[in-house]
PLY file of the C-alpha trace (Angstrom):
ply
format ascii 1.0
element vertex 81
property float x
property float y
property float z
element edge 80
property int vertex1
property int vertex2
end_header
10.32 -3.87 -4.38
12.42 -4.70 -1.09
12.43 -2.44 1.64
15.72 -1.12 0.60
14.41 -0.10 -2.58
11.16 1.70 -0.98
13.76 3.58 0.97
16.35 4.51 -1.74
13.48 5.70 -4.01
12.04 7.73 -1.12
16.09 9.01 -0.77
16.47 10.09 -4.18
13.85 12.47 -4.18
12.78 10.96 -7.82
8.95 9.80 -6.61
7.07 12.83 -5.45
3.82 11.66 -4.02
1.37 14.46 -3.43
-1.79 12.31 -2.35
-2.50 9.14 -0.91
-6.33 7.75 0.05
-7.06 4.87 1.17
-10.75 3.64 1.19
-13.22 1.27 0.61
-11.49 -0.77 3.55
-12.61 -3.92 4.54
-11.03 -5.44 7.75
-11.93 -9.62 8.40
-10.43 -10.88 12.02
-9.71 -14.64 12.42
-8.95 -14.71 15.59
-5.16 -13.87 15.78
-5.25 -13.27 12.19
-6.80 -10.31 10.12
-7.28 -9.43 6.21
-7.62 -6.00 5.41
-9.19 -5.25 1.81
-9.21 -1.59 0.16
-8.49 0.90 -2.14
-5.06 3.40 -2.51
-5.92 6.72 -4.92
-2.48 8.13 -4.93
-1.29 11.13 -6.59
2.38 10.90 -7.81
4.97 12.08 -10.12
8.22 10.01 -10.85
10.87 11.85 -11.98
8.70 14.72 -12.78
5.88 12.26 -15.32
2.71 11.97 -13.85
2.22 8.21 -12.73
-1.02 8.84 -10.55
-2.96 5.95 -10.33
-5.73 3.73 -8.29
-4.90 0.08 -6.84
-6.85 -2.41 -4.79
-4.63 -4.05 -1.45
-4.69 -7.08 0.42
-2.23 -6.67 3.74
-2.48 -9.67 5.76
-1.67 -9.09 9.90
-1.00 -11.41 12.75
-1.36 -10.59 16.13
2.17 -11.44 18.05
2.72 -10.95 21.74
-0.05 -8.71 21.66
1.10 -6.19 18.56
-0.68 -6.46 15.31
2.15 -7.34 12.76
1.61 -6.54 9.19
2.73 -9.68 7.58
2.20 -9.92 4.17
1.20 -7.25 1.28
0.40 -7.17 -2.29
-1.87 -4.50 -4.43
-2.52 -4.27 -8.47
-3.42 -1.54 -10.77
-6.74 -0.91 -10.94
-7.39 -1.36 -14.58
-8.82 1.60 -16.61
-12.14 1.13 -18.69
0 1
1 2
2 3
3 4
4 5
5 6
6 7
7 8
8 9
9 10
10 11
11 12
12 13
13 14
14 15
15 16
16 17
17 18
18 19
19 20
20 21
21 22
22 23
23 24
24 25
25 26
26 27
27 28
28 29
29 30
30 31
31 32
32 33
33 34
34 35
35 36
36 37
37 38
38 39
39 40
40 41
41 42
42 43
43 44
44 45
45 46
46 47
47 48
48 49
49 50
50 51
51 52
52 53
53 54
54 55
55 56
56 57
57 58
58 59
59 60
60 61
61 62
62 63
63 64
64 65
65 66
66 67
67 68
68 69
69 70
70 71
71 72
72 73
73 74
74 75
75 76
76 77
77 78
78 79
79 80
C-alpha cells in the first residue's frame, strides 16, 4: 500500500482496528543504522468481517542529522498451524 492508500482506508472508516501489540522486539544498531525485529497482534474488522491477525516486521532506520528516520518496512502473515 502507498501512503495515500493507508490514509484513504483510515478516511473511509471501512478498517476498524480495535487492538494493536507489538512485541517480541528486537532492536540491532549499526552505527547510524538500526534493524528492528518484532511481532504486531492486531485486532481488526474490515468492513465489518473480522480480519484479526498476527505478523512478524522488519523496519529498517537511519539516523539523519541526528533524527532516527524509519526507512524501509515490510511484515508477513504469520502463518497459522
Amino acid at each position: 500500500m502507498t501512503k495515500a492508500d493507508d490514509l484513504e482506508l483510515i478516511k473511509s472508516g471501512d478498517s476498524v482496528i480495535t487492538s494493536w501489540v507489538k512485541d517480541e522486539m528486537k532492536v540491532r544498531v549499526y552505527g547510524d543504522a538500526a534493524v528492528v525485529t518484532g511481532r504486531d497482534t492486531i485486532k481488526e474488522t474490515y468492513k465489518g468481517k473480522d480480519t484479526s491477525d498476527q505478523y512478524r516486521f522488519t523496519d529498517t532506520w537511519v539516523k539523519r542529522a541526528g533524527r532516527w528516520q524509519c526507512v524501509a518496512a515490510h511484515s508477513s502473515v504469520i502463518a497459522k498451524k
